[in-house]
C-alpha positions in Angstrom: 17.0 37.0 -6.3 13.9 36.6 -8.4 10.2 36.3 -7.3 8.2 33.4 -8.0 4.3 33.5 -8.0 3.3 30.2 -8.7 5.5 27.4 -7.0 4.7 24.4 -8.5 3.7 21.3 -6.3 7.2 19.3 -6.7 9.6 21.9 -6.4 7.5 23.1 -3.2 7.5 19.9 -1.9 11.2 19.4 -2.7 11.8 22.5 -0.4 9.5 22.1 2.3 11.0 18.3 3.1 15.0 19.6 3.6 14.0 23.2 5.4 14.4 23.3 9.0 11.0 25.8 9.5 8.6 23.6 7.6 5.2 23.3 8.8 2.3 21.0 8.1 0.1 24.3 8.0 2.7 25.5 5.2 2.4 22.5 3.5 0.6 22.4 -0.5 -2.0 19.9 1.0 -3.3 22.3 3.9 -4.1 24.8 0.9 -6.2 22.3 -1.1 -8.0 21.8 2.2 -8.9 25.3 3.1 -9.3 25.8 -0.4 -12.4 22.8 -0.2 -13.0 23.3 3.3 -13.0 27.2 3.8 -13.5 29.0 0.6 -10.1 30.6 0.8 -7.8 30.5 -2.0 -4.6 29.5 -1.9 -1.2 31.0 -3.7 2.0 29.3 -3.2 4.6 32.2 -3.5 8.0 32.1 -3.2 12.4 33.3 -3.8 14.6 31.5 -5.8 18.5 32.5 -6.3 20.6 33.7 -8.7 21.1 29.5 -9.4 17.4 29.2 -9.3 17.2 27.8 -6.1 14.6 27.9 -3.9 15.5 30.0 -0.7 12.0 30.9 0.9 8.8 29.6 -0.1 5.2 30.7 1.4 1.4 29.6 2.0 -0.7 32.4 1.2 -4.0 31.7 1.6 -6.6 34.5 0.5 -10.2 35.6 1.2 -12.0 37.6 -1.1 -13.8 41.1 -0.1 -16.7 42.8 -1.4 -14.8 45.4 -3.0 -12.4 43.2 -5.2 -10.0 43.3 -2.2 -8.3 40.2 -0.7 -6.5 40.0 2.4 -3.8 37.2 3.2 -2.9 34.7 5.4 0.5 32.9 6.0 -0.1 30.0 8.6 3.4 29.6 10.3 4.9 31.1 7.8 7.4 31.8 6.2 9.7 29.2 5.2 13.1 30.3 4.7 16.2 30.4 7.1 15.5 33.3 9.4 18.9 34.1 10.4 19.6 35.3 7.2 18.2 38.6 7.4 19.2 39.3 3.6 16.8 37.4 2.3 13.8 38.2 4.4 14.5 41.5 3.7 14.7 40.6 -0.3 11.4 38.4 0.3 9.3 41.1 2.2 10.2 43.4 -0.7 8.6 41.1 -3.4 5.9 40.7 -1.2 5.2 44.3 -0.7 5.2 44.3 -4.7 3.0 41.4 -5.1 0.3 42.8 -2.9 0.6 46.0 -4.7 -0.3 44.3 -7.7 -2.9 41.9 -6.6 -4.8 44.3 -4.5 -4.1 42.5 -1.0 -4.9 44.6 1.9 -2.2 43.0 4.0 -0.9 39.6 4.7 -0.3 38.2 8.2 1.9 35.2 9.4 2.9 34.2 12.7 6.3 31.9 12.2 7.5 28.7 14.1 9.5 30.7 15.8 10.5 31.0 19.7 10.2 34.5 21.2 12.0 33.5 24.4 12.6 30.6 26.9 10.1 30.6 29.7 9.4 28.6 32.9 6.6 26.5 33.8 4.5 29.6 34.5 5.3 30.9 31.3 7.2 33.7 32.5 10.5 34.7 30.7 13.9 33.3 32.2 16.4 35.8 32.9 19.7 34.8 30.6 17.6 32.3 28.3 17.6 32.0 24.9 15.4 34.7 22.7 14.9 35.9 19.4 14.5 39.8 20.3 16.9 41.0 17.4 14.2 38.8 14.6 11.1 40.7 16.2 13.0 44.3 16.0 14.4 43.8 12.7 10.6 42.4 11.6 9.6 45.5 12.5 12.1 47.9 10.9 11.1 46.4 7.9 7.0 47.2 8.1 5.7 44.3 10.1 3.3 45.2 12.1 2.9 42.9 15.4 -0.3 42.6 17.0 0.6 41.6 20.2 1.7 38.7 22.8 -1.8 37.4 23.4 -1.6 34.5 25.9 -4.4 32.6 25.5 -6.1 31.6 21.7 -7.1 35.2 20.8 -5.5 34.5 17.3 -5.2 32.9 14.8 -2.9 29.7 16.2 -1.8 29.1 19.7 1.2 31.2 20.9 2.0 28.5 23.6 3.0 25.0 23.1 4.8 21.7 24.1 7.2 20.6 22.3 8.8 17.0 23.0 12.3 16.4 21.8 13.0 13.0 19.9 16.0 13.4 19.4 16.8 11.3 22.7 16.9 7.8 23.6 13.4 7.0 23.8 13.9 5.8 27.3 15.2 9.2 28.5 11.4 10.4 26.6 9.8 8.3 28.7 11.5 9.1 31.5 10.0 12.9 31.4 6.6 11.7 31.3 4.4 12.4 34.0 4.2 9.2 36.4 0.3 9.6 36.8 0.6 9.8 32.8 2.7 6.5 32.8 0.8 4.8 35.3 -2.5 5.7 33.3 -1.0 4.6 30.4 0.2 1.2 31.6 -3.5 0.8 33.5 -4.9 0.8 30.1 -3.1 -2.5 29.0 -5.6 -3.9 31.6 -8.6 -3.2 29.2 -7.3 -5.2 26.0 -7.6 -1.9 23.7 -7.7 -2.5 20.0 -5.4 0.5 18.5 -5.8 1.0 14.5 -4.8 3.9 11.8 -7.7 3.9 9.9 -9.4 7.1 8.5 -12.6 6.8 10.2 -13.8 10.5 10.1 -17.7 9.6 11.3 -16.4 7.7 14.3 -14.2 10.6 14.9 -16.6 13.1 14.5 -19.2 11.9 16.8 -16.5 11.4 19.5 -14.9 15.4 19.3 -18.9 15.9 19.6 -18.8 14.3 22.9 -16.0 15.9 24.2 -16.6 19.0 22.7 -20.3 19.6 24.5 -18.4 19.0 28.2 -15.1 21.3 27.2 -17.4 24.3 25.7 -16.1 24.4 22.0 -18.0 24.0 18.6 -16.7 21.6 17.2 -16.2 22.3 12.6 -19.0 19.6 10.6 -18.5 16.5 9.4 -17.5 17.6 5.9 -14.8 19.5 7.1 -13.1 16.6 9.1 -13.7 14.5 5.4 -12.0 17.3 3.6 -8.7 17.4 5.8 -8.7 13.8 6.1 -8.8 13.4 2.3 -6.6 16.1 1.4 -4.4 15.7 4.8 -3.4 12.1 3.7 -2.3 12.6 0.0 1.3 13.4 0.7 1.3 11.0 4.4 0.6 14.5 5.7 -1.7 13.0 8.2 -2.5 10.1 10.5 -5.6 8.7 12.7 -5.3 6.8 16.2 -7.9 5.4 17.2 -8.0 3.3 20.5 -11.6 0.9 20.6 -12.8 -1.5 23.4 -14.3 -4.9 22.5 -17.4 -4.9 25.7 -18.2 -8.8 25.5 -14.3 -9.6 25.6 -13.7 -7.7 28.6 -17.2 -8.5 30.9 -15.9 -12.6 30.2 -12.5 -11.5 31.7 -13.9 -9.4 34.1 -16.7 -12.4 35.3 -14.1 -15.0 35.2 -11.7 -12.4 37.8 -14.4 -12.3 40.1 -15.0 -16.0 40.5 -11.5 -16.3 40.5 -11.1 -13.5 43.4 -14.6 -15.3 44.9 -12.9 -18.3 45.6 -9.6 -17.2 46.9 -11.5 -15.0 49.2 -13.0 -18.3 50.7 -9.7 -19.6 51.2 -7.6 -16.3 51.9 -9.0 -14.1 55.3 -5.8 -12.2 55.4 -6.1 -10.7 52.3 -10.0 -10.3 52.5 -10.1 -6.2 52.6 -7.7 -6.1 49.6 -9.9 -9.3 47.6 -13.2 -7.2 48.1 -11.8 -4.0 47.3 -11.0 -5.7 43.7 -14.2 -7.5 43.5 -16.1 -4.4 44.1 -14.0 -2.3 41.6 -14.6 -5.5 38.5 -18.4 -4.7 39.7 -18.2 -1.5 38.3 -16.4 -2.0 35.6 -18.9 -4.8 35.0 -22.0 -2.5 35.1 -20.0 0.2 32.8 -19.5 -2.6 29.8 -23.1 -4.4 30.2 -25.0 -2.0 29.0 -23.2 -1.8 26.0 -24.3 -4.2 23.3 -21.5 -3.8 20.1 -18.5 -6.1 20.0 -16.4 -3.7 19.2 -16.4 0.4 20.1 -14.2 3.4 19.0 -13.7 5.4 22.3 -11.1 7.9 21.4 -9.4 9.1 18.0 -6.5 11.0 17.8 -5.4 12.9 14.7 -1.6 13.4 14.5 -0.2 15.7 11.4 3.4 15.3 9.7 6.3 17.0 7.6 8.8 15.1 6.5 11.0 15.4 9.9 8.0 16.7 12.2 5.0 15.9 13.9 1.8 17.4 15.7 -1.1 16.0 17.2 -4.0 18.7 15.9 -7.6 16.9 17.3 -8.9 14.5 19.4 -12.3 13.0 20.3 -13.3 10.9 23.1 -16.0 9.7 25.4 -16.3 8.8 28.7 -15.4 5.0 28.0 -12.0 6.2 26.7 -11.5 8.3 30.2 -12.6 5.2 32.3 -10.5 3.3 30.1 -7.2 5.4 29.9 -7.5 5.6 25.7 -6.9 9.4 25.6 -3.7 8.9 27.2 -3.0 5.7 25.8 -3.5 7.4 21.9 -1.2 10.2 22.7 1.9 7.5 23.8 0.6 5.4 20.4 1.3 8.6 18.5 4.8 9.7 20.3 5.8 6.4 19.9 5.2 6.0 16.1 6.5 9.3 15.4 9.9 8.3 17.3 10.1 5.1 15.5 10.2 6.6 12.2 12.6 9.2 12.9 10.7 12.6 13.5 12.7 15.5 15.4 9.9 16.2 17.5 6.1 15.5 18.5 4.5 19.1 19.3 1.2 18.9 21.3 -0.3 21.7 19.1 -1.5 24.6 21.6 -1.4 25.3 25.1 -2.5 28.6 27.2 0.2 31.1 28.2 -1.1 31.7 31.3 -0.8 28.0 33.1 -3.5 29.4 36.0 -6.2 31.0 33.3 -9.9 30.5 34.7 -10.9 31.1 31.0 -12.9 27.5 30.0 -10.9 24.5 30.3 -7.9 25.9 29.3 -5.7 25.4 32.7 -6.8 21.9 32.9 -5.7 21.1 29.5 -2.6 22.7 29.8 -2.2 20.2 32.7 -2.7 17.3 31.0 -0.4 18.7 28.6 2.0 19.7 30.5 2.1 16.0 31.8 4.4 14.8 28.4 7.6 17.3 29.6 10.4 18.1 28.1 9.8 22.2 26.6 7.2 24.8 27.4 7.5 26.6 23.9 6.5 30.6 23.7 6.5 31.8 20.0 6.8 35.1 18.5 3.3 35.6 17.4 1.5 37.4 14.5 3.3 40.2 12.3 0.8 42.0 10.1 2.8 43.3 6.8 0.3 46.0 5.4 -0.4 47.1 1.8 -3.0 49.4 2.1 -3.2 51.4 5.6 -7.0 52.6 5.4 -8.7 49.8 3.9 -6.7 47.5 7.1 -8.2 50.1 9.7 -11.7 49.8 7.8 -11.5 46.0 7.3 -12.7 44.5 10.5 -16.1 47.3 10.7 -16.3 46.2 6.8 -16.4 42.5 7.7 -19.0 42.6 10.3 -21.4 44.7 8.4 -21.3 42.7 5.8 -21.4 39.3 7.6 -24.5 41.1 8.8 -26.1 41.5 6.3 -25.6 37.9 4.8 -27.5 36.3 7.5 -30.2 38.4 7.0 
């Protein structure tokens, strides 16, 4: 086995499309991005064999520290068949030399990995699947784990969905939530416009919106320009945006109620069910007339990709798209698509572990989410492999004092 400290773009590339563990937050693109976007330096590392192949490759991305110290981290990482403890073993040694050489304080990843099958309450299942043997053998090599946090204390979410598409994409459908179908098929009642352009400002003024009502700071507009330029240079990334066109709708709304007008005049057995319509156009009437555009972006959905997976990562929205069923509309757009070009499966990027949490809005996204079916996803979590044992112990107490004392 040989060490590699400097994968070059096409050979990583090469690697990441045919491994089963590859992950858009391991791809070369995410690096430039939090490269431009965060300040943190990217170093794409990685194991070849003895015929100078590729057999593990890794995402490294490094702050700086004050003292000329850098400390690591390895989004999902790594990437390298797992079952073969031979060469994690052979790779956690190189990396114990590397960061001995490049003074890094310690490097943490937390793989695509499942720890164990779970039920709707996230609780494990007695006599389901697990990767127990992975996590003790992580740790009888150095790896430090630091802990099965069930909400978003770290880094990435520990929970997830997970929808197979592997399937006939009526037996997909078929797990969908029937509120989620039947807000998905009310939405074909509004006329909505759905598009794949890259509009980062309309995007960033709707994950504004939502973000003010759902109690999360939303990252600037630069940032969202960033990934969406970096994001898109390998077809690592993809917008869906779902408008309304106001002036189209009020003529087909005015025209149903002088339709609805004059079969009530001619109609007295239905006359309950005609006003109930008439009185529910009126309000949709006075929701689009103040609105004076031809044509509105109500919700945008940002969807990452491997080559064989996908994941939706951020969405914005107002309270048209709600009234008009876009959110839930963008997220069947984006299953769809991915199932029609092949991908193994959509993942819905993040979901609490505790179902019934009364921390923010967690429990009532994980509902929503939870709406899609098919696999409640538990993964292993975060593994901390440490160079330097005093300097980790020091770090966080370092990092705040001197965070400190930048703002003043």
């Amino acid at each position: 086995m040989k060490f590699i400290d400097n994968v070059d773009i096409k050979r990583y590339h090469e690697f990441e499309s045919c491994n089963k563990k590859s992950h858009f937050l391991q791809s070369y693109e995410w690096g430039l991005f939090c490269k431009r976007a965060k300040g943190q330096v990217p170093v794409y590392v990685g194991m070849e064999n003895d015929l100078g192949n590729l057999v593990a490759t890794c995402l490294i991305l490094l702050r700086k520290t004050p003292l000329g110290y850098s400390y690591g981290y390895a989004p999902r990482g790594f990437v390298l068949d797992y079952s073969n403890k031979e060469i994690i073993n052979e790779f956690t040694n190189y990396l114990k030399d590397y960061m001995k050489q490049n003074k890094i304080i310690y490097i943490k990843f937390d793989p695509d990995i499942k720890y164990q099958d779970i039920d709707e309450d996230g609780k494990r299942i007695d006599g389901g699947e697990n990767n127990y043997e992975l996590y003790n053998y992580m740790l009888s090599l150095g790896y430090k784990h630091t802990g099965f946090y069930r909400l978003y204390e770290g880094n990435q979410p520990r929970y997830t969905f997970r929808i197979n598409l592997k399937k006939p994409w009526e037996e997909i459908e078929a797990k969908f939530n029937k509120s989620f179908m039947k807000s998905v098929k009310r939405s074909y009642s509004y006329n909505l416009i759905v598009d794949n352009e890259v509009r980062v400002h309309d995007f960033y003024c709707l994950i504004k919106s939502n973000s003010s009502k759902d109690g999360f700071d939303p990252h600037s507009e630069e940032y969202y320009k960033i990934f969406s330029e970096e994001m898109s240079k390998d077809n690592n990334m993809k917008y869906f945006n779902i408008s309304i066109r106001p002036k189209e709708l009020l003529d087909n709304i005015n025209k149903e109620i002088d339709d609805l007008s004059k079969e009530l005049e001619v109609n007295k057995k239905k006359e309950a069910d005609i006003k109930n319509k008439i009185a529910r156009l009126e309000k949709e009437r006075e929701v689009f007339s103040g609105i004076d555009k031809d044509e509105v972006c109500v919700c945008s959905l940002i969807c990452t990709y491997t080559k064989t997976r996908a994941w939706s990562l951020y969405i914005g929205s107002d309270d048209l798209a709600n009234f008009t069923f876009a959110v839930t509309r963008s997220y069947y757009e984006a299953i769809k698509d991915a199932y029609d070009k092949g991908y193994e499966f959509f993942d819905l990027f993040g979901t609490p572990g505790d179902p019934h949490t009364k921390y923010k809005n967690l429990a009532k996204l994980h509902d929503f989410k939870r709406k899609f079916g098919d696999e409640y996803i538990e993964f292993i979590g975060e593994f901390d492999l440490v160079n330097n044992k005093l300097l980790y112990k020091m770090l966080p107490v370092m990092l705040k004092v001197y965070r400190k004392l930048r703002r003043k």
